[in-house]
N, C-alpha and C positions, 0 to 999 in steps of 0.2 A: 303175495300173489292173490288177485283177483277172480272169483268165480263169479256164478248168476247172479245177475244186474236183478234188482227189483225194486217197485213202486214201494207197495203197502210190504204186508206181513202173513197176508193170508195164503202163500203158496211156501209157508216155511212157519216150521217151530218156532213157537217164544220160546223154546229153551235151546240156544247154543252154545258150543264152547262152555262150554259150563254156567255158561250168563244166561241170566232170567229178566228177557225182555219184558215180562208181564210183570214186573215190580212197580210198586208205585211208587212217584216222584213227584217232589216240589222243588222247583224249580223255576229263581227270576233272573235275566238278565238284559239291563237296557242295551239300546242297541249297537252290535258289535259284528265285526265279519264271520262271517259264517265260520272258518277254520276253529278261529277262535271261541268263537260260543259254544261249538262243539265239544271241541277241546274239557272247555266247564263241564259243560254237560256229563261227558264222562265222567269226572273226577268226582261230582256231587250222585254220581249212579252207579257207580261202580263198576261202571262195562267199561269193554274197549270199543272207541268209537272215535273215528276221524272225520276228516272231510278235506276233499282234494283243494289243491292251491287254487285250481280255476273257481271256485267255489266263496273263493275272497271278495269278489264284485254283489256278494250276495249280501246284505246288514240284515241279520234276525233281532228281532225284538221276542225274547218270551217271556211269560206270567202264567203258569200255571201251577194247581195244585190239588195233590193226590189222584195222579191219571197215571197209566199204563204206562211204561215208556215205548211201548210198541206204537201204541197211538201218538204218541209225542213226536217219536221217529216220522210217522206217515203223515203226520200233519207237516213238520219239520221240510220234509219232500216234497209235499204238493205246491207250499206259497212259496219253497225257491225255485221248481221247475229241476226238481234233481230227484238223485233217486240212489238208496244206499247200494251197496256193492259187499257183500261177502267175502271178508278178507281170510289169510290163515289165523287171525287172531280177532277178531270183531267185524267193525262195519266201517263202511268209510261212504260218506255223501259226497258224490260228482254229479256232473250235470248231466241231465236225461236227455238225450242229443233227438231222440222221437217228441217229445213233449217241447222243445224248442221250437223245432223246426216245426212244426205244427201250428205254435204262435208267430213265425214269422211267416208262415202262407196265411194264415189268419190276418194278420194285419196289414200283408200286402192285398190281398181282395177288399179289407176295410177301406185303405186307401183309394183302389181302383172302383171301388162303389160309390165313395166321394167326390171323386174327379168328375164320374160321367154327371153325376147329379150336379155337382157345380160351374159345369162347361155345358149342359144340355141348354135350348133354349127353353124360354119360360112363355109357354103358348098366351099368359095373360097379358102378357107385355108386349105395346108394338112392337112392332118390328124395328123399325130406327131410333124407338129410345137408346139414352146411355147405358152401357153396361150395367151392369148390378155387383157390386162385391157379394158372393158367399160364405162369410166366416165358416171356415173350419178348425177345430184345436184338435192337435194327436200327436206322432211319434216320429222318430227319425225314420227318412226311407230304408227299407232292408240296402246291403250292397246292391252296386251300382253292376248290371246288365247292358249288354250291348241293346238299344232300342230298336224295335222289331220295324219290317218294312214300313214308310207310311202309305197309308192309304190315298190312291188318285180318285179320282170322281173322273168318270167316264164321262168326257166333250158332251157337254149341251141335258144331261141325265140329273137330275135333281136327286141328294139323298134320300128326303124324304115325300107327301105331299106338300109342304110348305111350298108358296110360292117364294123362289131363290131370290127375285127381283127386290122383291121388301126384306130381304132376311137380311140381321146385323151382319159387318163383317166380321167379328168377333166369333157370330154363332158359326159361319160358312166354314172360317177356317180353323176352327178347332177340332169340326170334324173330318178333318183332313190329318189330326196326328192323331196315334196310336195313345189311349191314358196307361198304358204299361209303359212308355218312355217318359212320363210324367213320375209315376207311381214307384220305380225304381231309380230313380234320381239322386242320388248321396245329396244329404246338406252339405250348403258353401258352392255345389257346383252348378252348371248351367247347361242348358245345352239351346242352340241354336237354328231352327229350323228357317230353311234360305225358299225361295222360289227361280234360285238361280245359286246354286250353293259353291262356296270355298271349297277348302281341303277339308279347312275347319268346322264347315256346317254340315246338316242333315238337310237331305232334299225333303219338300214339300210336293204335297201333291196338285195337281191343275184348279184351278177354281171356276165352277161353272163355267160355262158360254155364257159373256154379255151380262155376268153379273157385275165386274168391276165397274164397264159403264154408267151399271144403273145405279151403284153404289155413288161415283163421284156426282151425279147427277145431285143426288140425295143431299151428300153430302156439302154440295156448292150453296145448296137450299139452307139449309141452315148454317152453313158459315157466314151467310152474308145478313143472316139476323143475330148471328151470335157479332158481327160488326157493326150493329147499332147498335149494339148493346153495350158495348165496347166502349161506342165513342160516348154513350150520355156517362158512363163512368169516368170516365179520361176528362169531362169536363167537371165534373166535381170532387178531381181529385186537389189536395191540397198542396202539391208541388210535385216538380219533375219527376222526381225517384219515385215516388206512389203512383203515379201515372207508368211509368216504365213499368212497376212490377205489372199491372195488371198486361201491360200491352202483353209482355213476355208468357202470361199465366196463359194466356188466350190465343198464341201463336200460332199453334197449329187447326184447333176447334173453328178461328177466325176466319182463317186463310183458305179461299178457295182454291181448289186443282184446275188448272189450266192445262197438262196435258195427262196421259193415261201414267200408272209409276211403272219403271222399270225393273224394282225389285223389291220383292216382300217379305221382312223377316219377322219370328215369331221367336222371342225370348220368354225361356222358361227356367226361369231361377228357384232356385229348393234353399233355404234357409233366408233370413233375416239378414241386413245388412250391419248389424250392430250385435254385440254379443251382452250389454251392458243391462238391459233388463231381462235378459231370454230366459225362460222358466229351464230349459232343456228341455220339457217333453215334450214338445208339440215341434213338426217341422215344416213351416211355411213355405207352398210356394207362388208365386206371382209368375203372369205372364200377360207379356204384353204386345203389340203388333206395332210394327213400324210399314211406312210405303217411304219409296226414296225413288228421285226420278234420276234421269240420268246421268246428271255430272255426279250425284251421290249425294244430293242433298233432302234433308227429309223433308217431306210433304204432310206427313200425317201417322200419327202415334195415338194408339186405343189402349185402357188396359184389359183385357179379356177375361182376367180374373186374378183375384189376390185372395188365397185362402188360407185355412189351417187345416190340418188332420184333426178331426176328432176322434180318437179309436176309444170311444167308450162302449163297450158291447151294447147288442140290442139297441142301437144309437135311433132305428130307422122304428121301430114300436115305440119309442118314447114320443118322438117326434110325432105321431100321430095319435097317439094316445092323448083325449081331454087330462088338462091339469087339473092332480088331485087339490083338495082342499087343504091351504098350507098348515101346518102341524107345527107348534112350537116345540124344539127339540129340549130333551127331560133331560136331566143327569146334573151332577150335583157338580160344583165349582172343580175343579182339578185340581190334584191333587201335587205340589209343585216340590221336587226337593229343594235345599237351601241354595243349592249350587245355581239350579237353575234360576230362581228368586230372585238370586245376586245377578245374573245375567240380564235378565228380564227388567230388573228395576234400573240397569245401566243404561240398557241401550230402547230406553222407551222414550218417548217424549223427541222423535227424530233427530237428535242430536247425539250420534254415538261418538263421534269422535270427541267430546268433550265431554261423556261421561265413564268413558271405561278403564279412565283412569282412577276410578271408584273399585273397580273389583278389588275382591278380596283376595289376599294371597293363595288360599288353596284355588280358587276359583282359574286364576290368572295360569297358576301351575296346571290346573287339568288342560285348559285351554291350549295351554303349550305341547301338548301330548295328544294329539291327536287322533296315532295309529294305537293307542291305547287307550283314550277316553273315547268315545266316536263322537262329530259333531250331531249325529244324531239321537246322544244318548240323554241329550238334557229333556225340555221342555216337550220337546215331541215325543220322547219317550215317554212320558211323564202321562202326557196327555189322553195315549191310546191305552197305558195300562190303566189309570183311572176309570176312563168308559169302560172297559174291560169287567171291572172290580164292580162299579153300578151295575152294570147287567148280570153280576154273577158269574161269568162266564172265564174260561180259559182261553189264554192270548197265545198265538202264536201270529209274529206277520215279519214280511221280508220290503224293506222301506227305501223306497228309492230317496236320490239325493233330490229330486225336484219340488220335497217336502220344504226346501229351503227357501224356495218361492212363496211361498205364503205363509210365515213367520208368524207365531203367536206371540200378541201385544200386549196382553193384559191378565195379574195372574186371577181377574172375577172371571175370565172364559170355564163354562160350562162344557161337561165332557160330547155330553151328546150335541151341542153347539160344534165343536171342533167336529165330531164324527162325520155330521150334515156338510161341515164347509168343504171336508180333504176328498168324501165319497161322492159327491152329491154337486154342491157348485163347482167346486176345483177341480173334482174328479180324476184327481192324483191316485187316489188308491179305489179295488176291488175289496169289499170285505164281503164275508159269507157269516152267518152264523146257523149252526147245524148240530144241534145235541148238545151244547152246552160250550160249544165252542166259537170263538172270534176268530179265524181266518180271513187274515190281511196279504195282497201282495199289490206289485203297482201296476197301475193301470195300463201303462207304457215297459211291459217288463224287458225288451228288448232296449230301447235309451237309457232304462234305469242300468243296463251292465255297462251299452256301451261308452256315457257319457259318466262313470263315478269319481267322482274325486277322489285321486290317489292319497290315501291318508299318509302314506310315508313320505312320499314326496312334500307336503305339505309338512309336517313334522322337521324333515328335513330342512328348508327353506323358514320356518319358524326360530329353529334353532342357530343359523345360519344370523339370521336379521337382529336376533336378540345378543349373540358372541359381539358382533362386530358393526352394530349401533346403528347399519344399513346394510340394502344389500346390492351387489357389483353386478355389472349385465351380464359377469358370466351365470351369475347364481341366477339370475332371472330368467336368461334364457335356457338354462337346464331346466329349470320347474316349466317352460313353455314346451319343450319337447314331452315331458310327460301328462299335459292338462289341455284342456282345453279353456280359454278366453275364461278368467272370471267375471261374474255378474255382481252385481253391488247388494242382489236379491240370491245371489245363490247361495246353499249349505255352507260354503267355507266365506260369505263374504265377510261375515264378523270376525273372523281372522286376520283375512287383509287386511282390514281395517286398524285392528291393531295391533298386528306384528309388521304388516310388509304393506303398507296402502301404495309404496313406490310402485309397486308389482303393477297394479291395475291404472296410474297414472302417472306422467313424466313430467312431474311436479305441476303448474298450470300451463303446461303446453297440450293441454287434450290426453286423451288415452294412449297408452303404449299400444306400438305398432304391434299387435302380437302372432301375426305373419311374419313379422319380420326377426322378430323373438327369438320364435323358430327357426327362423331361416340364418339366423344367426350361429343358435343354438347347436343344428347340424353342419354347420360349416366346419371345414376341417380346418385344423390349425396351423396348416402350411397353407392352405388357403389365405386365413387371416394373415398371418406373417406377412405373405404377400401386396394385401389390401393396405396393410399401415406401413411396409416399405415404399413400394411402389404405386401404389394409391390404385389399381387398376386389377381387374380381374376376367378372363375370357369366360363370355358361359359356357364356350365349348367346352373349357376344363373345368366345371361343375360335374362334381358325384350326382349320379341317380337321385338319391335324395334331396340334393342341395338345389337341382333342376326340377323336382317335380314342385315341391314349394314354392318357385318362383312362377311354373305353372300357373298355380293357386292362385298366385296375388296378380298375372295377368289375365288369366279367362276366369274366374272363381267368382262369386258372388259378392265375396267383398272387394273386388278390384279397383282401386283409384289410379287408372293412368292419367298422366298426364298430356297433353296433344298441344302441340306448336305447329302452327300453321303460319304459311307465310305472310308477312308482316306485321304479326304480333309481336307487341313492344312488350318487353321485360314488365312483370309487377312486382309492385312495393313489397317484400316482405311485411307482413301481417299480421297480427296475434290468432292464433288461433281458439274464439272463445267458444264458438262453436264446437269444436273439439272439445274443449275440456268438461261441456253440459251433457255430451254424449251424442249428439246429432248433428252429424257431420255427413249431410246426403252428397251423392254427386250430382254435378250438375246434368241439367236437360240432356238429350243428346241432341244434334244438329246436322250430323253428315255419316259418313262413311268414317271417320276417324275416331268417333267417338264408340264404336264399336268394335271391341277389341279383336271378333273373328273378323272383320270386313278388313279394318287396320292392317293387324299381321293376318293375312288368308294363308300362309301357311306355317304357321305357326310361330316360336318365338326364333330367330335366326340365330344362324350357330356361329355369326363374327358378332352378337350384342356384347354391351361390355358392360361389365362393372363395377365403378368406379368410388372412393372412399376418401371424403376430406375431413380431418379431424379439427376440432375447434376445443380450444382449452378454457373454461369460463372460474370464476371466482363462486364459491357458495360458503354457506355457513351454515350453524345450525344452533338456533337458541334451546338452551338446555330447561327451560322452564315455561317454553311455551304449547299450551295445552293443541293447539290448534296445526301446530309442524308433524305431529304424528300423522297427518294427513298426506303430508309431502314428503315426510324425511330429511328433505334439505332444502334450504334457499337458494336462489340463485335469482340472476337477474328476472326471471318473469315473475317469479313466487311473488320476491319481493314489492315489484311493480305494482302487483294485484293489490297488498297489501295496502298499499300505498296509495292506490286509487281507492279503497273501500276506506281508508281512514277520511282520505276527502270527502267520497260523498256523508261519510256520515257526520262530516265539521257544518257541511252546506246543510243538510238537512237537522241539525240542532241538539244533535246527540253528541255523545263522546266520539271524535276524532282522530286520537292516540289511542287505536284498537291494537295495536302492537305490543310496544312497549316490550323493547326485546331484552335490556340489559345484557351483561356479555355473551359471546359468542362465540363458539369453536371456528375457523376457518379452515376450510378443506376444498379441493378440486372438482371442477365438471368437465368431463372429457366427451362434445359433442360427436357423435357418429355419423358424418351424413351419408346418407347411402343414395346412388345413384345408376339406373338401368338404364342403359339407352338401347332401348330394342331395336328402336329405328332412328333414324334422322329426325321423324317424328312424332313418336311415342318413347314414355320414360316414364318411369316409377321412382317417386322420391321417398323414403324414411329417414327416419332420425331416430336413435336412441342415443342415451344417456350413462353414461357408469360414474355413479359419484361415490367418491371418496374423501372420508372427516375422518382422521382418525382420533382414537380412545388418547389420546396425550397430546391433541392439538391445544395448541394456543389460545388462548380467550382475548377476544379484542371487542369495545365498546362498539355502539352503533355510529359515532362519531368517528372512528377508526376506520373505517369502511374504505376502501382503496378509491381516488375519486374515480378512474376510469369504469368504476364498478359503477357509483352512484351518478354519474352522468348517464351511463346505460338507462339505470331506471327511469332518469326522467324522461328520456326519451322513450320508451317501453309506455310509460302512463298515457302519455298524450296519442298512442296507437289505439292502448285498450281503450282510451275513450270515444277515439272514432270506432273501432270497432263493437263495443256496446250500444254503439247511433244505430249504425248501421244491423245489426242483429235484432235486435227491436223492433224495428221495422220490418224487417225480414218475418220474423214471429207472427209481428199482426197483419201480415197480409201485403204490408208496404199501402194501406189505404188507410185513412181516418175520414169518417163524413165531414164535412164542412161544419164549421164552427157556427151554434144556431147566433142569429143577428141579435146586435144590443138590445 
C-alpha cells in the first residue's frame, strides 16, 4: 500500500524503514527502462526500491559516483517526470500526473504560439506575394479535442487596420480558424474547414465584403503573366512530356478565374505523409486552401503554410537574441565499448546491409535481446557518460528513442561535439548542470513516451525471423498493432535491417502498407476466414476497431484513394519504383472527388465492401547472398530488379553478373489484394505479402527456375525500365534546357 506521493526528500527522513537514504553510492547503468534500472539500483544500495510498470516508457541512463541516494532518487524523479511513492516496505517511482500535465499545457501553448506566429501576416511582405513557408520542428499534438467555434468576420468589418483588398488570401482566411483546432490536432489526422460544409467538414467563417472580388481581380493579373512565362518555357522544352510537366506544374497559378468559386476549403493535415525518415519528435502540420466552382472543379489551390513544432524552451529569446560567437566544442574522443565499436565499424561507410554480417557473435547475441540489451544502451550511452566523465560530473538523464534519428558515425566523435549536436542543433535533449550534476531528459518528453519502441515486441518479432528464416504477415501485422511505421533512421532501424528488413519493405514493391498492417493485424479471424472463403466482406460488419482504421486510411493523412471517374480507361499495371525509394506523393487534386470529405460527405457508407483476391507467386531465397537480407525473399519483382541492375551495369562496363545466386531454396508468395469500394467511385487498394521458404526446402540452380516464373521477369524488366524513364524525369522536374549548339 501506498502513502504520501512525493517529489524530492525534504519533507521526509533519510532514514526509513530502517533504510539509510543518505548512504553513498556508485552506481552505472547504460540505458535501460526505468523498472528495471530501478530494480539494479536497489540491489547495488540495499534499499527496497521499485518503480511502477507505467514507468517502463521511461530509458534511464546513469553514472554516478559516491552521491547520497536521496539525491540520486530526486534527481532520478526530476528527468522522468515521476515522483517516488512510500510504500509499506520502500519506495516505488510512478509518474507525477501534476508535473505531466503541466508539460502537456506547456507544450500546447508552445504550439499555439507557433501557429499564430506562422499563420500571422508578415507586414514586410506585399500583400500578393507567394506565401512563405515557416519551418517549425517540435512534438506530437496533445490528444485530439473537439475544435472550438470558428470565428466569422462581421459583413464588410476588417480584422484588422490592414487594407483587406491587398490582403493574401492565405492571410484572410486563416484568420477565420481558431489555432486551438490547429494545435490540438492528433498526427496522421486532418481536419477540413468548408465555406459551405458536409457532415464531414467544419464550417468556415464569411470572408470580408468584396474581398474575393478583389482577390480574383489580382489574381487574373498575374496568372496571365505566370502564361507567358509558361509558353517561353514550353518552347524550349525538349519534348512533349517536359513540356507537359511544366503545363501541369503551373495549372492552376496559370489559369485565370472567369467566374466568382462556389466553395472554399481549407485542409489542415498534422503529420508527414511518409513515415520512412520521420525523427518522431517533431509533428508537422500543412495547410492548404482550395476554391472550386460550381460543377466542383478546382480553380485555384495555395499552400498557407507548412510547418514544424519547435518546442525547444525559450524558443522566442533565442530567436532574437544576436548569435553568440561560435565556440569549438571541448572534450576528449568518446569513450566507445567494444560492443558498440563492432557496431559502429559494421554499419558505417552507408552500406549496412552488406556489412553486418561482420558482427561478432556476442555482438549479434546482444542485438538479438533487446528488452534486455536496450538499443539505446550502445554508442549513445557510451557517448553522454563520456561527456559526463570529462566534465567531472554525475549522470543522470531519461533518453528518448528520437536519439535514433541522428546516429553517431564515427568512433573520432568528440564528447562535447555530440553534447552541442543532440542539445543544441538537434535539440533532442534538455540538459541542466547544477552542482556537479548532468541532468538530461528529452526535449519532446510527451512523444518520447508516447512514440517508444516497444522492446519486447521487437525481441519478440526478432526471435520469431531468426527460428523461421522469415517472417509471415501474421507476425508482421501483430508487431504493426503494437509499433508505430518503422523509419530507416529510427532507434530500432538497425534491427530491421538485420533481423526483419521484410517488416519495413514488401521485397522491391515499395514499402509495406502499414495501415493496412494494422488493419489486418486487428481483423478478427472469422472476419478473415471470411475474406479467403468468400472473397467479400461488409464494412457494416467491421468491429469498432477494424472500422476506425479504415477511418484512418480514408480521411487520415496518409490517405491514397483511388477515383474512377467516367470514362477512364483501365491502367497498365506498373512497377512501383517510386514506392520502394520511399516517395510515393499523391497526386494533384482536381475536383470534388479527389477530396475525400467532399467524395464521401457523409462519411464511409455502411453497404462499402471489402473485397480479397489472393494471387500465389513462386520465390526463392539464395542462401549466400549478402544482399537478400534486404528482402528476405525473391520473387518475381526482386528478381527483375536484379536483373535490370545487372544490365545496366554490363552496358555501363562494369561487372554484370552482380548476382550470381548458385542454389536456392524454393518457397511460396501468397499475394493479398485488398480492395475498398466505398463508392462506385472511390476505393482503396493494398497488397501485402506472406512468404513462405521453409528450413528443409529444396535447393534448385538458377537454371531451374520454373519458366512461367523467368518469363514474368522479363517482362517485369522491360516495365522497371520504362518506369526508371519516366521517374527520372519526374525527379528532375520533366525539363532539361536545350542542348547548347555544335
Amino acid at each position: 500500500m501506498k502513502s504520501i506521493l512525493f517529489f524530492g526528500f525534504a519533507v521526509i527522513s533519510t532514514t526509513a524503514f530502517g533504510q539509510d537514504l543518505s548512504k553513498k553510492v556508485t552506481f552505472q547503468e547504460m540505458a535501460t527502462p526505468a523498472p528495471r534500472l530501478v530494480a539494479d539500483l536497489a540491489k547495488a544500495a540495499g534499499v527496497k526500491l521499485t518503480a511502477d510498470p507505467e514507468m517502463a516508457r521511461e530509458v534511464l541512463l546513469i553514472s554516478v559516483n559516491d552521491v547520497a541516494l536521496s539525491d540520486l532518487m530526486m534527481k532520478i524523479a526530476k528527468v522522468s517526470s515521476g515522483r517516488w511513492a512510500r510504500t509499506n516496505t520502500g519506495y516505488d517511482l510512478e509518474p507525477d500526473r501534476a508535473a505531466r500535465e503541466k508539460q502537456a499545457r506547456d507544450e500546447l501553448q508552445l504550439r499555439l504560439n507557433q501557429i499564430k506566429n506562422a499563420t500571422e501576416p508578415d507586414p514586410a511582405e506585399p500583400a500578393h506575394a507567394p506565401p512563405t513557408d515557416k519551418p517549425k520542428a517540435g512534438e506530437k499534438p496533445a490528444p485530439s479535442q473537439p475544435p472550438p467555434p470558428p470565428k466569422k468576420a462581421e459583413e464588410g468589418t476588417p480584422d484588422s487596420d490592414e487594407d483587406e483588398s491587398e490582403a493574401r488570401l492565405s492571410d484572410v482566411v486563416m484568420r477565420l480558424i481558431n489555432p486551438m483546432a490547429i494545435a490540438t490536432l492528433p498526427e496522421g489526422e486532418r481536419l477540413v474547414f468548408s465555406s459551405n460544409p458536409t457532415p464531414m467538414q467544419l464550417p468556415l467563417g464569411d470572408l470580408p465584403s468584396g474581398f474575393m472580388s478583389d482577390f480574383i481581380k489580382r489574381h487574373n493579373v498575374e496568372a496571365e503573366a505566370d502564361r507567358k512565362e509558361l509558353e517561353k518555357i514550353i518552347k524550349e522544352a525538349r519534348n512533349p512530356e517536359e513540356a507537359e510537366s511544366y503545363r501541369a506544374a503551373t495549372e492552376f497559378t496559370a489559369k485565370p478565374m472567369n467566374v466568382p468559386p462556389a466553395k472554399l476549403l481549407v485542409l489542415v493535415e498534422a503529420g508527414t505523409s511518409s513515415g520512412l525518415w520521420s525523427n518522431g519528435s517533431s509533428g508537422r502540420v500543412s495547410i492548404e486552401i482550395q476554391l472550386f466552382d460550381q460543377s466542383g472543379h478546382m480553380q485555384y489551390s495555395e499552400t498557407a503554410g507548412a510547418f514544424d513544432f519547435e518546442l525547444t524552451r525559450d524558443s522566442s529569446e533565442e530567436d532574437d537574441a544576436p548569435s553568440p560567437s561560435p565556440k569549438k566544442p571541448s572534450g576528449a574522443p568518446i569513450v566507445f565499448t567494444p560492443i558498440s565499436k563492432d557496431i559502429l565499424k559494421a554499419t558505417s561507410g552507408g552500406t549496412p546491409f552488406l556489412e553486418l554480417s561482420k558482427l561478432s557473435p556476442e555482438t549479434r547475441s546482444r542485438l538479438q535481446h533487446p528488452e534486455v540489451f536496450d538499443p539505446l544502451s550502445f554508442a549513445y550511452s557510451d557517448a553522454l557518460v563520456s561527456a559526463a566523465h570529462d566534465k567531472d560530473e554525475n549522470l543522470v538523464a531519461d533518453l528518448p528513442d528520437s536519439l535514433g534519428t541522428y546516429p553517431i558515425s564515427s568512433t573520432a566523435l568528440k564528447s562535447g561535439e555530440y553534447l552541442e549536436q543532440v542539445t543544441k542543433a538537434q535539440k533532442v535533449l534538455i540538459m541542466q548542470e547544477v552542482g556537479g550534476w548532468m541532468e538530461i531528459s528529452p526535449n519532446y518528453p510527451l512523444a518520447s513516451r508516447a512514440q517508444r519502441l516497444d522492446r519486447q515486441a521487437l525481441s519478440d518479432l526478432i526471435n520469431t525471423s531468426t527460428q523461421k528464416g522469415t517472417l509471415s504477415l501474421d507476425d508482421m501485422a501483430q508487431y504493426a498493432v503494437r509499433n508505430d511505421e518503422p523509419g530507416l533512421d529510427s532507434v530500432g532501424g538497425l534491427y530491421f535491417e538485420l533481423f526483419a528488413p521484410q517488416l519495413m519493405f514488401r521485397g522491391f514493391m515499395g514499402r509495406n502498407a502499414w495501415d493496412m498492417l494494422r488493419f489486418y493485424g486487428v481483423l478478427d479471424p472469422s472476419h478473415k476466414d471470411s475474406l479467403r472463403s468468400d472473397g467479400k466482406l461488409s464494412v457494416a460488419d467491421l468491429s469498432p476497431a477494424e472500422f476506425a482504421l479504415l477511418r484512418q486510411m480514408t480521411f487520415g493523412t496518409d490517405r491514397k484513394l483511388e477515383v474512377h471517374r467516367p470514362g477512364d480507361l483501365p491502367q497498365p499495371k506498373a512497377w512501383n519504383f517510386m514506392g520502394y525509394v520511399g516517395y510515393q506523393p499523391r497526386k494533384p487534386a482536381n475536383d470534388y472527388l479527389d477530396e475525400p470529405t467532399e467524395a464521401l460527405p457523409s462519411g464511409i457508407p455502411r453497404n462499402a465492401q471489402l473485397s480479397l483476391r489472393l494471387e500465389r507467386q513462386i520465390i526463392f531465397r539464395p542462401p549466400n547472398l549478402p544482399q537478400a537480407s534486404e528482402i528476405g525473399a525473391i520473387g518475381v519483382d526482386e528478381y527483375s530488379l536484379f536483373r535490370f541492375s545487372a544490365q545496366q551495369a554490363k552496358n555501363s562496363g562494369s561487372n554484370g553478373n552482380i548476382l550470381g545466386l548458385g542454389k536456392c531454396q524454393l518457397g511460396g508468395r501468397l499475394l493479398y489484394n485488398f480492395n475498398f469500394q466505398l463508392s462506385p467511385s472511390i476505393s482503396i487498394t493494398r497488397i501485402l505479402s506472406d512468404d513462405v521458404i521453409a528450413k528443409d526446402a529444396p535447393f534448385v540452380t538458377e537454371a531451374d527456375l520454373p519458366k512461367e516464373f523467368l518469363d514474368a521477369v522479363a517482362a517485369r524488366v522491360e516495365e522497371i525500365k520504362a518506369a526508371v524513364r519516366k521517374s527520372s524525369e519526374g525527379m528532375s522536374g520533366g525539363y532539361r534546357p536545350p542542348a547548347p549548339p555544335p
